[in-house]
N, C-alpha and C positions, 0 to 999 in steps of 0.2 A: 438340464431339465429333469422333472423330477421322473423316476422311471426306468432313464437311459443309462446305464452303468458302465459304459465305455464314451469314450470322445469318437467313435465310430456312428455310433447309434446317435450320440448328442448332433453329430453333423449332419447325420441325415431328417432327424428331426426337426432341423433349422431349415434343411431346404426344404423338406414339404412347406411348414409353413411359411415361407420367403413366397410358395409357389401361388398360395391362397393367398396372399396378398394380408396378409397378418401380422408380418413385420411391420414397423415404422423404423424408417430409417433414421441413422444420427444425424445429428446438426452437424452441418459444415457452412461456414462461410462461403460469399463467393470469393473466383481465383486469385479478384486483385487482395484481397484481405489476408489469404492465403501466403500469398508472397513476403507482406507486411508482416506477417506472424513467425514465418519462417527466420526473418532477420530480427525482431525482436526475441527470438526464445534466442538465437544463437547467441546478441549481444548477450542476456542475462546470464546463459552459460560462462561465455568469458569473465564476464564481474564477478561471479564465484568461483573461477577461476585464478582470480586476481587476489580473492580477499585471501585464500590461503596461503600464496604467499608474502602476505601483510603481515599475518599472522608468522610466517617462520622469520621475517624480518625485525619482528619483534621477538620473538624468542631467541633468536644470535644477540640482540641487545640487551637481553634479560642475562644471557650466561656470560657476558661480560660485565655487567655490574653498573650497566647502566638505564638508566630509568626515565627517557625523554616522555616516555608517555603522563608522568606526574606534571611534567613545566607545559606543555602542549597536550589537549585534547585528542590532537588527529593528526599520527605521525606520517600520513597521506597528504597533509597541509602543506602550505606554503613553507611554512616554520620546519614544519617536521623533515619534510624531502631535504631541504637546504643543507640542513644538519647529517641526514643519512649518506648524503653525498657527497659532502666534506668529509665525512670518516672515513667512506668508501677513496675517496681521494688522496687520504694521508694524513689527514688533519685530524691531529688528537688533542690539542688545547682546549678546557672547557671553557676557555674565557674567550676563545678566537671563535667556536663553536658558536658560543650564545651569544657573539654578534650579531649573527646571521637573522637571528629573529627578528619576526616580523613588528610593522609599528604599531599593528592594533591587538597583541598578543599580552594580556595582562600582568602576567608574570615578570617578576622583574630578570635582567642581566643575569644576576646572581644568584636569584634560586635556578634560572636556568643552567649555570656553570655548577652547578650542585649536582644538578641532577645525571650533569656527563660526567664523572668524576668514574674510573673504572678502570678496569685491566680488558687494554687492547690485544689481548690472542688472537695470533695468527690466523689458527682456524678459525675461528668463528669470524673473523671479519673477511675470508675468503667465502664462506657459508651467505654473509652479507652481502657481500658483493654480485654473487648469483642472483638469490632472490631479489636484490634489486635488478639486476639486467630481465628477468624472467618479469618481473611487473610490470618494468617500461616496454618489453615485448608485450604483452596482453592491452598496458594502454593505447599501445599502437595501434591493435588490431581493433580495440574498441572503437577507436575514432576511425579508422576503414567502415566500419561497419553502421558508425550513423552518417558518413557519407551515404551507404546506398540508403539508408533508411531514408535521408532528407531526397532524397532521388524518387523515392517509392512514394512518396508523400502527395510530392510536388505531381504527380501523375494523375490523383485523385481530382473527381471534375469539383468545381467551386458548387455547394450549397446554400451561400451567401457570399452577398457580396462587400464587400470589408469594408470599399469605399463609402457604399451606403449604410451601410451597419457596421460600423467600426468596434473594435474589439475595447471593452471597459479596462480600464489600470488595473492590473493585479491587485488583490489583498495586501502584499508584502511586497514593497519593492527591493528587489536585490540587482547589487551592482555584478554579480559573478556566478553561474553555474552553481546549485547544492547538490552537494553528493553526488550521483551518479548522471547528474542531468546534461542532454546532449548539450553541445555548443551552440545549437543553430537556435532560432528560434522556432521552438517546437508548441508551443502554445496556438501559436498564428495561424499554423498549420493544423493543429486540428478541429479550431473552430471555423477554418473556410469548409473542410471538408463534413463537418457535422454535423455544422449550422449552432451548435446550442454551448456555449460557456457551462461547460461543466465544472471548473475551478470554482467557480461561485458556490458550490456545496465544498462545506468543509472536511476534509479532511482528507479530499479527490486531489492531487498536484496532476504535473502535466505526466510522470510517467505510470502513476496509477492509471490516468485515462487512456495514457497511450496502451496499457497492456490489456484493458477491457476491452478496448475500440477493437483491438488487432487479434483479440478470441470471439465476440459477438457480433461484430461486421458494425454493418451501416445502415441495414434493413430491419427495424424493430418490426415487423410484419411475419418476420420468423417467429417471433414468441406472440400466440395470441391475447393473453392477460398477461396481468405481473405476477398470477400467481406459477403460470406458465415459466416464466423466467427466475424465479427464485427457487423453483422447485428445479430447473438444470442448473442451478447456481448447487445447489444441495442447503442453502443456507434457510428455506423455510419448516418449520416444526413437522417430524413426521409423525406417521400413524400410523402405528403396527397395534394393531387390535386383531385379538383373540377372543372368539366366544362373546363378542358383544363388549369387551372391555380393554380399555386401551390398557398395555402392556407395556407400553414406551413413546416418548413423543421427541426423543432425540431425535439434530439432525443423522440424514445419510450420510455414511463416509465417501464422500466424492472428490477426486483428485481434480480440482479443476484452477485453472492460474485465475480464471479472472475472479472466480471467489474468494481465494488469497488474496488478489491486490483487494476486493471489497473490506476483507479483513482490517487489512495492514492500513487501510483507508479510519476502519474504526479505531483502531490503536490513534493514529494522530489527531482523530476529531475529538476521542476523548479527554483531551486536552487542551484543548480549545474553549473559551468563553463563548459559546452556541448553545443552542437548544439542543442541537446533538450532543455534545460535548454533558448537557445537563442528565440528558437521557441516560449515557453512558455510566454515568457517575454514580446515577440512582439504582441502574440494574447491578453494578458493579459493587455496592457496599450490603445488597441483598442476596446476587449467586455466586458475586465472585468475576474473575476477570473473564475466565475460558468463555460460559454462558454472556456475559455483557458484551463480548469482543462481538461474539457470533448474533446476537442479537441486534447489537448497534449496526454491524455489515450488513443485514437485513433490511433496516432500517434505510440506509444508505442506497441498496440495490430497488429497491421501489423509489425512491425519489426519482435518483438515474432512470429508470425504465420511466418514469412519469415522463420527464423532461424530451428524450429519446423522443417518444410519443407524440406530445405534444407540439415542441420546441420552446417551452416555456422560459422563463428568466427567472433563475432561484433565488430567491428573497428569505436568509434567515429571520426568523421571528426573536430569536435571543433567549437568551439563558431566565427571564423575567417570566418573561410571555409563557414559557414552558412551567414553569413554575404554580405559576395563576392557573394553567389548563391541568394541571396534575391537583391542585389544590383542591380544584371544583371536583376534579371527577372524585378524589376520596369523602369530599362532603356529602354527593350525590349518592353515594355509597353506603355512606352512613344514615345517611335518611331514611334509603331503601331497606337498608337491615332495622332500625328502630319499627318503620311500620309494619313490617313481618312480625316484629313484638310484639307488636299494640302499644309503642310508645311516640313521642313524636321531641324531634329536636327543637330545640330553642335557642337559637344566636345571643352568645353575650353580648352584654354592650361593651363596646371598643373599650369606653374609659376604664369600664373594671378591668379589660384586659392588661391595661395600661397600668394600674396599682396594683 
């Protein structure tokens, strides 16, 4: 606080006003969400716990002179473990090796037996062999740990009812787990508990949602507007004005997970054949990635907070639709700046467009 020159004086300044009733308190969930949050931050601790030793698992293959990460994408794969495990096992052949791959892996046999062609040292495949025991330890504990999550879930009272509102097919049907995704079905479970198919907005999966749900709760009544919730997000434009003149309209630096998953939510929609996807694409060839990231998560966290809200059913409008409504608004725009000229626009006709 401005004035108080010690952390003595800053504290007692805090209690008086704590005393007058001048504080607002932080957001917190309630305890069941609590709980759910405490087991979702510790999974993601583990998973970054995990990827480092990927990463040294890779670097023992790198200093032997071998290069599986060229014949397979994800030496975490099916293909890829097979292969670390046979080395770890004894097995140095690169032709007995690249049998092991899998049937849907494009690479043939042979560049795969290329690519293990190396010098097996001792130490480094003793270095191997650790950080493989140290992964399959953290897998372990990861799958402990969506046991309790699917426990902690399963506790949650029913917002709907599944029978009668049955959950729509996926976007993408897949036959196995991506990436980090629990075993169970975890989709099931958060639309009994939510009520509202949040997957339907692109670029939200089921652990994006699961990491919003389990930092904002269940009670949208906490945030009175969206502009309420994007402003704790830290993701809406701020305002620091001096002397009548804004001075900066960057966002705040705010450390907050569920703003990151909103993020990492736009990273994947800007990729996508949507209207978001369209939006991204547009702010991203005019400020650049950092600004379009942050702006499309914006984007994203008001839909969410709408749906929350409401319990609405999200309906993309498409990469078309988005298109026509950005068209008009620049034409509208152009009208309005020629009549501040004193000129007035006049529509070609299509055909000369056309010649």
């Amino acid at each position: 606080m401005p004035g108080r020159k010690t952390d003595v004086l800053d504290c007692q300044w805090l209690q008086q006003l704590h005393s007058y009733g001048l504080l607002s308190g932080s957001f917190r969930p309630e305890d069941q969400i609590c709980v759910l949050r405490s087991y979702i931050r510790q999974r993601d601790s583990l998973i970054r716990s995990a990827s480092v030793h990927i990463q040294r698992m890779q670097k023992a293959l790198t200093q032997m002179n071998l290069q599986p990460i060229q014949a397979v994408s994800d030496i975490t794969g099916t293909t890829g473990m097979a292969i670390i495990r046979a080395i770890v096992a004894g097995e140095h052949d690169p032709q007995l090796l690249a049998a092991k791959k899998h049937h849907r892996v494009k690479r043939s046999q042979a560049e795969i037996a290329a690519a293990l062609e190396g010098d097996y040292r001792k130490e480094h495949l003793f270095v191997l062999q650790q950080e493989l025991h140290l992964y399959d330890v953290y897998q372990s504990q990861i799958a402990e740990c969506d046991c309790q999550i699917e426990k902690c879930l399963s506790q949650f009272n029913d917002k709907i009812d599944i029978s009668q509102s049955p959950l729509s097919p996926p976007k993408h049907i897949r036959h196995k787990p991506q990436g980090n995704e629990p075993a169970f079905d975890l989709r099931t479970h958060l639309y009994r508990m939510s009520g509202i198919d949040f997957t339907r907005v692109d670029g939200l999966g089921v652990l994006t949602i699961q990491i919003i749900l389990s930092e904002v709760g269940l009670d949208p009544s906490r945030f009175p507007t969206v502009k309420h919730f994007t402003s704790w997000l830290g993701l809406c434009p701020g305002s620091r004005i001096t002397g009548g003149k804004i001075k900066s309209s960057q966002t705040r630096p705010v450390v907050n997970r569920a703003a990151n998953a909103f993020r990492m939510a736009a990273q994947t929609a800007g990729k996508s054949n949507s209207a978001l996807g369209a939006f991204y694409r547009r702010l991203r060839s005019r400020l650049g990635s950092p600004k379009a990231i942050t702006a499309t998560a914006h984007k994203i966290a008001r839909i969410f907070y709408k749906l929350w809200t409401n319990g609405e059913d999200y309906t993309d409008p498409g990469t078309d639709y988005y298109e026509q409504r950005y068209r008009e608004q620049m034409v509208n725009n152009l009208h309005k700046k020629a009549q501040a000229f004193g000129f007035e626009l006049i529509p070609q006709p299509s055909e000369n467009l056309v010649s």
